[in-house]
TILUM-707782 format. One line per 8 residues: number of its first residue (from 1); their letters; for each residue y, z, x negated of C-alpha. Coordinates in Angstrom, 2 decimals. Layout:
BEGIN
NUM> a> Y Z X | ...
% end
This chain:
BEGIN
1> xxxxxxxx> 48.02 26.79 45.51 | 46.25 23.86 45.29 | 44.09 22.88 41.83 | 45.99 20.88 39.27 | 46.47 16.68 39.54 | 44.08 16.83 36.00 | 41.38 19.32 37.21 | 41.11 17.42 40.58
9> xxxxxxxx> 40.80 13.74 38.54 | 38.34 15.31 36.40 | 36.07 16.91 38.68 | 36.33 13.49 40.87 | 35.59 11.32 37.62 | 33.49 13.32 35.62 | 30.08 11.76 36.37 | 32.00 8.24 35.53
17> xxxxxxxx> 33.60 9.70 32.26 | 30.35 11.38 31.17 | 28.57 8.21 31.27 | 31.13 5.93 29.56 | 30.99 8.70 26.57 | 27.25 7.83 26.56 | 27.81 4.16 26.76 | 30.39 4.33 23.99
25> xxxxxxxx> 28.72 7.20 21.98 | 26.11 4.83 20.16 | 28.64 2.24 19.31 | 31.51 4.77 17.92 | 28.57 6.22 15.51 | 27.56 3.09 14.47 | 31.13 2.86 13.00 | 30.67 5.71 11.46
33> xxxxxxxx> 27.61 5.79 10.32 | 27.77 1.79 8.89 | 29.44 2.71 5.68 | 30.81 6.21 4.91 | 31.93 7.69 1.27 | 30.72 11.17 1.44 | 31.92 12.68 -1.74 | 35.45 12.91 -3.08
41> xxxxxxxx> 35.94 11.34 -6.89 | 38.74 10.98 -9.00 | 39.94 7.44 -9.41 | 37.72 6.95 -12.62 | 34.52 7.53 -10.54 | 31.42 5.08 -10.54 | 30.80 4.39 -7.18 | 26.96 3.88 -6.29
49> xxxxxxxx> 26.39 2.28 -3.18 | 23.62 2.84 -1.10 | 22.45 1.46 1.87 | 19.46 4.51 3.38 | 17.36 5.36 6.73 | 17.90 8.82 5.27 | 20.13 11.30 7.67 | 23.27 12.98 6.83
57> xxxxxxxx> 22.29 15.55 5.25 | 20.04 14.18 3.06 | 22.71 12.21 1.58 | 25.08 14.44 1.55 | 22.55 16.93 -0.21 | 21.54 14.37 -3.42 | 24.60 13.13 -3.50 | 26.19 16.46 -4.59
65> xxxxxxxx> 23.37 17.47 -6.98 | 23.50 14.07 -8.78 | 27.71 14.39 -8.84 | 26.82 17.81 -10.47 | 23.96 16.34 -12.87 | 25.78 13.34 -14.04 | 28.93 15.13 -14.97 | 27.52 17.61 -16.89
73> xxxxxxxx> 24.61 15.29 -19.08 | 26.67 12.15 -19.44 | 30.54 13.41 -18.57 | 31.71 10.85 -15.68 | 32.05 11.55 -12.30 | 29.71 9.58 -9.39 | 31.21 8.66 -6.02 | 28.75 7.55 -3.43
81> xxxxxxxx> 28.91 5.08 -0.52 | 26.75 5.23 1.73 | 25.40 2.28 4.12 | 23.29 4.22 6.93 | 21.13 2.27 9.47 | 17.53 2.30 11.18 | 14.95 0.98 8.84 | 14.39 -2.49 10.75
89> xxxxxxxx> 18.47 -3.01 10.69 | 18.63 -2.24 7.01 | 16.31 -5.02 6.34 | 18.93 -7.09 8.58 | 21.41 -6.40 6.82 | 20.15 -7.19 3.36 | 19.13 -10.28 4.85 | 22.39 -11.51 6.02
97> xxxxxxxx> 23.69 -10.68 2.75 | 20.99 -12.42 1.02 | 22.48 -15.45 2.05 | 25.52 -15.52 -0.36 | 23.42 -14.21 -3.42 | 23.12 -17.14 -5.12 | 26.87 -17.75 -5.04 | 27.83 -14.28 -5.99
105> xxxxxxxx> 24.77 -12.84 -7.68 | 25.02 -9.85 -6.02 | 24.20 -8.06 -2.56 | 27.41 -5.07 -3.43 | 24.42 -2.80 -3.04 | 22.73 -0.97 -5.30 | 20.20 1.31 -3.93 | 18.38 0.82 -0.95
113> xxxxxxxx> 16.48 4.64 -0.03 | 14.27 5.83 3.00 | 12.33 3.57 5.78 | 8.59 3.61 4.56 | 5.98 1.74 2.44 | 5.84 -1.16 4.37 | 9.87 -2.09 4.27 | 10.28 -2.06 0.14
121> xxxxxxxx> 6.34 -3.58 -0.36 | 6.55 -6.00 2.18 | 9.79 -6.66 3.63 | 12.89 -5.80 1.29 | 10.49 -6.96 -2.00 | 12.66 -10.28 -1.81 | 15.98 -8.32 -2.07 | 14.39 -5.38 -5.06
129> xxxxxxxx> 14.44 -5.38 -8.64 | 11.77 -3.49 -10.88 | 12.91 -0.69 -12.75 | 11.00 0.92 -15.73 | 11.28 4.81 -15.49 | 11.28 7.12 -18.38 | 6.98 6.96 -19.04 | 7.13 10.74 -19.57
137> xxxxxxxx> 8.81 11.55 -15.69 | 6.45 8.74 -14.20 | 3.37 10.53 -15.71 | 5.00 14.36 -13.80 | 6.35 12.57 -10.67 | 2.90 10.53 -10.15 | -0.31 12.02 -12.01 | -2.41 10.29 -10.04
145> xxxxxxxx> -0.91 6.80 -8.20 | -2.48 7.13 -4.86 | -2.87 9.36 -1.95 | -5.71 8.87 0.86 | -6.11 4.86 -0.72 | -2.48 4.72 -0.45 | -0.45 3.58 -3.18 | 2.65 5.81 -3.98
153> xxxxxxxx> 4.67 3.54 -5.86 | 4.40 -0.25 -6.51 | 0.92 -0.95 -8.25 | 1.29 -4.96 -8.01 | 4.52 -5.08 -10.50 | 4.86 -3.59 -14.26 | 8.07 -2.29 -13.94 | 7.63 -1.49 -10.59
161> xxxxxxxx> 10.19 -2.58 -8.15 | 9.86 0.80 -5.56 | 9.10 4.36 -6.58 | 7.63 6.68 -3.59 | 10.82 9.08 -3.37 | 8.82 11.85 -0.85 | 5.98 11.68 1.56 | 6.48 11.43 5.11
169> xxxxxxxx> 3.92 12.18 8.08 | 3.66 11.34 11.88 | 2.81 14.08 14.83 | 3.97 15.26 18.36 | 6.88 17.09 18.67 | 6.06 19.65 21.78 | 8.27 21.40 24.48 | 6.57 24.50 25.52
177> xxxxxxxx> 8.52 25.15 28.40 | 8.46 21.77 29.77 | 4.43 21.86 29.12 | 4.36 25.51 31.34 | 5.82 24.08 34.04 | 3.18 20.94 33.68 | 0.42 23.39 33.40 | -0.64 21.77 29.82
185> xxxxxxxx> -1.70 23.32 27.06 | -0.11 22.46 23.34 | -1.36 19.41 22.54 | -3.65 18.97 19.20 | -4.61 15.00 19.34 | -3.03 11.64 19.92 | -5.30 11.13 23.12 | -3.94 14.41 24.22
193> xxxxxxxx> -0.29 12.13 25.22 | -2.58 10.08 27.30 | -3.45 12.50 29.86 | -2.13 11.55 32.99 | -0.38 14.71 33.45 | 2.30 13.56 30.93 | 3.11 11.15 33.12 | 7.02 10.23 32.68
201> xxxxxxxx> 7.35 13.55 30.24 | 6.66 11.22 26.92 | 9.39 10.17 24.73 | 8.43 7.67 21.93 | 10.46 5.14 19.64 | 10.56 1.16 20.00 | 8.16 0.13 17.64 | 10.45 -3.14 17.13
209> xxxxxxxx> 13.46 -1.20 15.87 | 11.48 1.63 13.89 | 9.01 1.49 11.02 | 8.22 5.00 11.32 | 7.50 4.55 15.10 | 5.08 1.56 13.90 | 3.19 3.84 11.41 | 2.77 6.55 14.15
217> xxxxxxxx> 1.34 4.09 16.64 | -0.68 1.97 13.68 | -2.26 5.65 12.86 | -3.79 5.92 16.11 | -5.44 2.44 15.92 | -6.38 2.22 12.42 | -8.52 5.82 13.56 | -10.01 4.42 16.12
225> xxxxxxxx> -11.20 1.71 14.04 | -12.20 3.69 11.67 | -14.07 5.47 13.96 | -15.94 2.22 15.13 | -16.97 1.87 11.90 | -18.55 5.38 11.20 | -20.52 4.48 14.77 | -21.76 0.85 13.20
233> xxxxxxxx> -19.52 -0.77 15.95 | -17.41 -3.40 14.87 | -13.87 -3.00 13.49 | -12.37 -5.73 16.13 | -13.76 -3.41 19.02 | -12.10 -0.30 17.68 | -8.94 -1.63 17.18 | -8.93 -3.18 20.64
241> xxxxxxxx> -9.60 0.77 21.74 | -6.84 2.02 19.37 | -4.23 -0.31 21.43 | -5.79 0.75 24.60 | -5.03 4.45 23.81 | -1.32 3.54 22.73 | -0.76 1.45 26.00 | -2.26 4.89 28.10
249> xxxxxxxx> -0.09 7.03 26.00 | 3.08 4.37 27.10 | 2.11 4.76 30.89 | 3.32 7.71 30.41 | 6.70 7.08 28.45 | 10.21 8.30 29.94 | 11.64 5.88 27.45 | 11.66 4.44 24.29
257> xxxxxxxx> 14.66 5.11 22.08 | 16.43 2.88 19.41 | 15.17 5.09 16.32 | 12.29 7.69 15.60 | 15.32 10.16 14.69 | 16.33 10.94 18.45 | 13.02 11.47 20.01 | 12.35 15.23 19.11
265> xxxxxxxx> 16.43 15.77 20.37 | 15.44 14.36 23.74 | 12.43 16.84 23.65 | 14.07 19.68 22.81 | 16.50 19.47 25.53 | 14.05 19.27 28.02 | 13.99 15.50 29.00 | 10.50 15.09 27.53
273> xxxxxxxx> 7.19 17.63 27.17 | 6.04 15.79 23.71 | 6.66 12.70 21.67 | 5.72 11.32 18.54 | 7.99 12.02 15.73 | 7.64 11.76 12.00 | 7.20 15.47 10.20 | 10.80 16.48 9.22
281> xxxxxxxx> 12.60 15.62 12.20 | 10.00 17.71 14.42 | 10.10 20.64 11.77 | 14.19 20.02 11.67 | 14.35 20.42 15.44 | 11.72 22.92 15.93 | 13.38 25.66 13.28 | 17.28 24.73 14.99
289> xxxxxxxx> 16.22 25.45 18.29 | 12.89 28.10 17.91 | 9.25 28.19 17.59 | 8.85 29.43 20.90 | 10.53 26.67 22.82 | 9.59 23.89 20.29 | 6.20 22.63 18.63 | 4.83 20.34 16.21
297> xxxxxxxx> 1.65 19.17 15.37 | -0.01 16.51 13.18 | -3.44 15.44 14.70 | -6.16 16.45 12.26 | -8.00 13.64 10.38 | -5.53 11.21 12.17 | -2.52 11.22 10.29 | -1.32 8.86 7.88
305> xxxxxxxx> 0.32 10.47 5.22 | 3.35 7.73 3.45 | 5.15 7.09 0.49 | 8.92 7.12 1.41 | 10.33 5.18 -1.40 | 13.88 4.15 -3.58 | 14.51 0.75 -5.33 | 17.05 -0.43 -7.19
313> xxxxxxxx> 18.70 -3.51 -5.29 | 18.81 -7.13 -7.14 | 22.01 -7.82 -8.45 | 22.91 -3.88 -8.72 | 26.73 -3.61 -9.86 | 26.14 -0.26 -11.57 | 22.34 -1.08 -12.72 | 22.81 1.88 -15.47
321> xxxxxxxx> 24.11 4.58 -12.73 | 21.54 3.10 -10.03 | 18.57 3.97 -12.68 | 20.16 7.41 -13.48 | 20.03 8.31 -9.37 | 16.74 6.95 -9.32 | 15.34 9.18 -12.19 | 16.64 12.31 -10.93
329> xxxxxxxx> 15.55 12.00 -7.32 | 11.83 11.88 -8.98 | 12.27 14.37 -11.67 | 11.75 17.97 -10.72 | 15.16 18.94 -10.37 | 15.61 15.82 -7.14 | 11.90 16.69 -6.04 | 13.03 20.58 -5.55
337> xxxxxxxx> 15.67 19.35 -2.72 | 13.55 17.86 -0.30 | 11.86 21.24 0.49 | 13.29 24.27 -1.42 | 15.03 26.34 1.21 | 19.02 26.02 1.02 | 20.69 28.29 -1.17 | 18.12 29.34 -3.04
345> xxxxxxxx> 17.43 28.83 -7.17 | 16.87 24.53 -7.33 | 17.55 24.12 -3.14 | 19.96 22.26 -1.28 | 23.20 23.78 -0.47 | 23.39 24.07 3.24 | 20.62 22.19 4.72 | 16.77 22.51 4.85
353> xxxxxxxx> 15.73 18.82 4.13 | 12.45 19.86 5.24 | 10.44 16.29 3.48 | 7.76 16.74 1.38 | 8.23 16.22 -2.10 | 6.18 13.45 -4.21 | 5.48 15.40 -6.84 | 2.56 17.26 -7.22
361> xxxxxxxx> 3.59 20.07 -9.08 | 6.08 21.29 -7.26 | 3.98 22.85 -4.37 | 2.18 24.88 -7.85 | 4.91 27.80 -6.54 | 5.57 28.15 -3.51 | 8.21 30.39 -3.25 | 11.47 29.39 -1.50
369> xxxxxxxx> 9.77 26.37 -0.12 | 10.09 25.60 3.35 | 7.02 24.16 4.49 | 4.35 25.33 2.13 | 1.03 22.79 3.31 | 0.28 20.76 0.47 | -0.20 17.52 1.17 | -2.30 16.44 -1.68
377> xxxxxxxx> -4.91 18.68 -1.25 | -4.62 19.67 2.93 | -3.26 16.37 4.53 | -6.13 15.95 6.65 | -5.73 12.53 6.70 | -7.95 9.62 6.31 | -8.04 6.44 4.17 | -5.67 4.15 4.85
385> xxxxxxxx> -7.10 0.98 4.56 | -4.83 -2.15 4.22 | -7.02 -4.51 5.36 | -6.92 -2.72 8.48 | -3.18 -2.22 8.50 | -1.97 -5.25 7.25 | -2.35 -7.83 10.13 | -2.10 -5.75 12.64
393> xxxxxxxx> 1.43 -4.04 11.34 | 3.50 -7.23 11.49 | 2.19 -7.52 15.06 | 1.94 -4.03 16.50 | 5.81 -3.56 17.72 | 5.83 -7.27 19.33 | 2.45 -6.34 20.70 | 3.57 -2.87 22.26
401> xxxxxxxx> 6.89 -4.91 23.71 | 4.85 -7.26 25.41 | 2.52 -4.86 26.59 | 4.52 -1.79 27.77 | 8.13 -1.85 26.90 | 8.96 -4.98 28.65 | 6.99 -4.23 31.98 | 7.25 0.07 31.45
409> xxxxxxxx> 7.70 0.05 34.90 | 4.77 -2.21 36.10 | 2.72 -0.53 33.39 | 3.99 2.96 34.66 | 2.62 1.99 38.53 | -0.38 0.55 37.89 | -1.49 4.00 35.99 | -0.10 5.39 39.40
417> xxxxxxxx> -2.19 3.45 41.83 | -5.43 3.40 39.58 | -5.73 7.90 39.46 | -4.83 7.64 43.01 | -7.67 5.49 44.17 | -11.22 6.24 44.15 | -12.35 4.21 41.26 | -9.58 5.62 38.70
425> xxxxxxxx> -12.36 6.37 36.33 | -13.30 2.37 36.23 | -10.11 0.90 36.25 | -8.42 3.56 33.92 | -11.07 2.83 31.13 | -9.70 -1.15 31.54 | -6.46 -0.10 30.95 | -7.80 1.99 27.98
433> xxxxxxxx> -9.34 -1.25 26.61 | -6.78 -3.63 25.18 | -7.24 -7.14 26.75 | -8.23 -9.23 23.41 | -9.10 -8.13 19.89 | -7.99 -7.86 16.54 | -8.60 -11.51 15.84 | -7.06 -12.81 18.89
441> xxxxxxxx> -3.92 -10.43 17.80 | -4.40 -11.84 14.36 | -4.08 -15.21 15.62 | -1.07 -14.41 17.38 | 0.37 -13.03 14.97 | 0.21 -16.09 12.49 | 1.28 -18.35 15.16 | 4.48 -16.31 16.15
449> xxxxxxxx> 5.40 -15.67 12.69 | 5.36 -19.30 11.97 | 7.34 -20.04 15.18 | 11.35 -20.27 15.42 | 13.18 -17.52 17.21 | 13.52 -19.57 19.90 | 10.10 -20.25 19.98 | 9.10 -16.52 19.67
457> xxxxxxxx> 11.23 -15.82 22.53 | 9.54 -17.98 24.39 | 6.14 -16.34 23.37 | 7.10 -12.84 24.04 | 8.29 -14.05 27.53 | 4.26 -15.54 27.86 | 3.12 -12.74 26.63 | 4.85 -10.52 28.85
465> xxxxxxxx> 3.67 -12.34 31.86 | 0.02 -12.00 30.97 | 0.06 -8.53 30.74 | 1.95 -8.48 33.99 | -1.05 -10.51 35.38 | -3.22 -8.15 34.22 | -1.42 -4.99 35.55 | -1.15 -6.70 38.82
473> xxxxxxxx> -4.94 -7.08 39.31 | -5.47 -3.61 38.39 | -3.37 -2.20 41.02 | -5.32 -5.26 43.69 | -8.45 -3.49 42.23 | -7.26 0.11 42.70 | -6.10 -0.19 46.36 | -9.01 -2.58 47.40
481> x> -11.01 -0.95 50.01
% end
């Protein structure tokens, strides 16, 4: 007998089905991850909406401790909606709402949660409100208010308008197998992505759509600067070798995804030898599939170690509730989540969060704790310096677009042709060396944040075709005879 009508359409369309479910997949979560009640309340319930970078599990996590810990000290039942989206597109979306505030006096939002320092100092600051925490749980949450020069909770306000909630870090997620069959060994350093034998095996995030992807890549040129420093070399010339060694490790990208949160999932299946990912989604990955497929690192004395803050949104419709969530995701009881293991005394449920907590104390015992470093006294980070980071981190994505996401491919081939000719050591330490400075990216930078999108459309499109330029005279260069 011949094979069923369905089995013969679906071996014949399978290829074209599979990739429509990929084509539709991102689109279909977006639905469901846009706005999604993940607790059940009775009718009587406050519901506290919050719009987070956080993953499911971390929401679903607080929100049923704080359910539990409102109920039982003030008698009323919580329900939470949650608004989930990439850092960059929650700072959309609080902007498109910004523009009815005035008539209604109120974004609907009341927390925004997760997506770095820079977002709630810098870019959601217009859409915050401060907040003055119990004195007693400020002085046990932060004893001391920085971190490796880094502030962990807003030091320009009094009340401050964001509180850092956990701490995050950036590293390389590793596939062992994938780096047997290259012949590498595990790698230990950001330069280590640049070698030439990672060609096409390097997943990283668009800095444009991720913060966390920008604080990875701002890492590796704030250390080289600081490096130019320690050598009495100027600042300008270090950071023009930081962006050199991010545009060597991107001649080596497979892609660049929409969101740091994929990257160590496109690893771990075996599309990609090593990518840069920040701490908990390499450590999530690496304990669900093994630590002898899986890796992660975070380069010593080259990682930035960040505040991951809350806030309370302007206009908050439950401004009491808000402040309650607020307070108990920095007192000890919130702090214990991110990295008690799950199901044990204090822990999560079901899930390993796997973030590091804020709070000091906490890493005092270390039983039942997941990861056990402690990042206040064995970061083994460096300064971060904001006059370093400052400029250069409302550039850096637009920078990296122009540079290597827009022409990968010409980027990609010109690393090609230069180790295949017989001056690759030259013309590969050109390509290492960004073409201008910091104060020719500086400039830039003021000039297309001034500009109308139109305009800036028009500049990435310039900029793109300089670096093509460029690219195309190395390759002349590397096949010259």
């Amino acid at each position: 007998m011949g094979q069923p009508p369905v089995v013969l359409f679906m071996r014949r369309y399978f290829a074209g089905i599979l990739f429509l479910l990929v084509l539709v997949t991102p689109f279909v979560l977006r639905l469901v991850m846009g706005a999604s009640t993940t607790t059940a309340a009775g009718s009587d319930a406050v519901k506290l909406v919050i719009i987070t970078a956080h993953a499911e599990g971390v929401r679903r996590e607080f929100a049923e401790a704080f359910r539990k810990y409102h109920k039982e000290k003030f008698g009323t039942d919580v329900a939470f909606d949650y608004i989930a989206y990439q850092s960059e597109e929650l700072r959309r979306y609080l902007t498109d709402k910004n523009e009815f505030y005035d008539k209604k006096k109120t974004l609907d939002v009341d927390i925004a949660w997760g997506g770095g320092d820079y977002l709630f100092d810098q870019q959601l600051k217009p859409f915050l409100q401060p907040v003055a925490i119990d004195a007693a749980l400020m002085k046990e949450a932060f004893p001391s208010p920085m971190l490796n020069g880094l502030p962990l909770y807003d030091l320009k306000n009094k009340p401050p308008y964001w509180f850092g909630a956990a701490l995050s870090g950036f590293g390389i997620t590793f596939n062992r197998d994938v780096l047997r069959y290259l012949n590498l060994p595990d790698p230990k350093t950001w330069s280590d992505l640049s070698d030439f034998k990672y060609s096409t095996w390097v997943i990283l995030a668009d800095p444009t759509r991720s913060n966390s992807a920008k604080q990875a890549f701002m890492a590796i040129v704030e250390r080289a600067m600081a490096d130019a420093h320690d050598h009495h070399e100027s600042e300008d010339v270090g950071w023009a070798r930081g962006m050199g060694m991010v545009r060597l490790i991107c001649s080596n990208a497979r892609m660049f995804t929409d969101g740091s949160s994929t990257v160590p999932g496109y690893i771990a299946s075996g599309d990609g030898a090593a990518g840069m990912t920040i701490d908990y989604y390499g450590r999530t990955q690496v304990e669900a599939v093994g630590g002898n497929r899986l890796g992660y690192v975070q380069p010593v004395g080259a990682t930035i170690i960040n505040p991951d803050p809350i806030a309370m949104v302007k206009g908050a419709p439950h401004r009491e509730v808000a402040k309650q969530f607020i307070e108990f995701v920095l007192s000890r009881d919130g702090q214990m989540l991110w990295d008690k293991r799950a199901g044990t005394p204090g822990g999560p449920q079901t899930t390993n969060l796997r973030r590091l907590p804020i709070m000091p104390s906490i890493y005092k015992d270390t039983r039942d704790l997941v990861d056990t470093d402690d990042p206040f006294t064995s970061s083994g980070g460096f300064n971060k310096s904001p006059a370093r980071e400052d400029p250069t981190f409302r550039i850096i994505g637009e920078l990296i677009q122009a540079s290597c996401i827009n022409c990968l491919d010409e980027l990609c081939e010109t690393r090609r042709e230069i180790m295949a000719s017989p001056h690759a050591k030259e013309l590969d330490a050109k390509l290492r060396m960004f073409p201008f400075d910091q104060a020719e990216g500086n400039r830039r930078m003021v000039k297309y944040l001034r500009a109308k999108p139109v305009d800036q459309l028009a500049m990435m499109r310039q900029w793109t075709a300089e670096f093509q330029d460029e690219y195309k005279h190395l390759r002349e260069q590397a096949n010259a005879k």
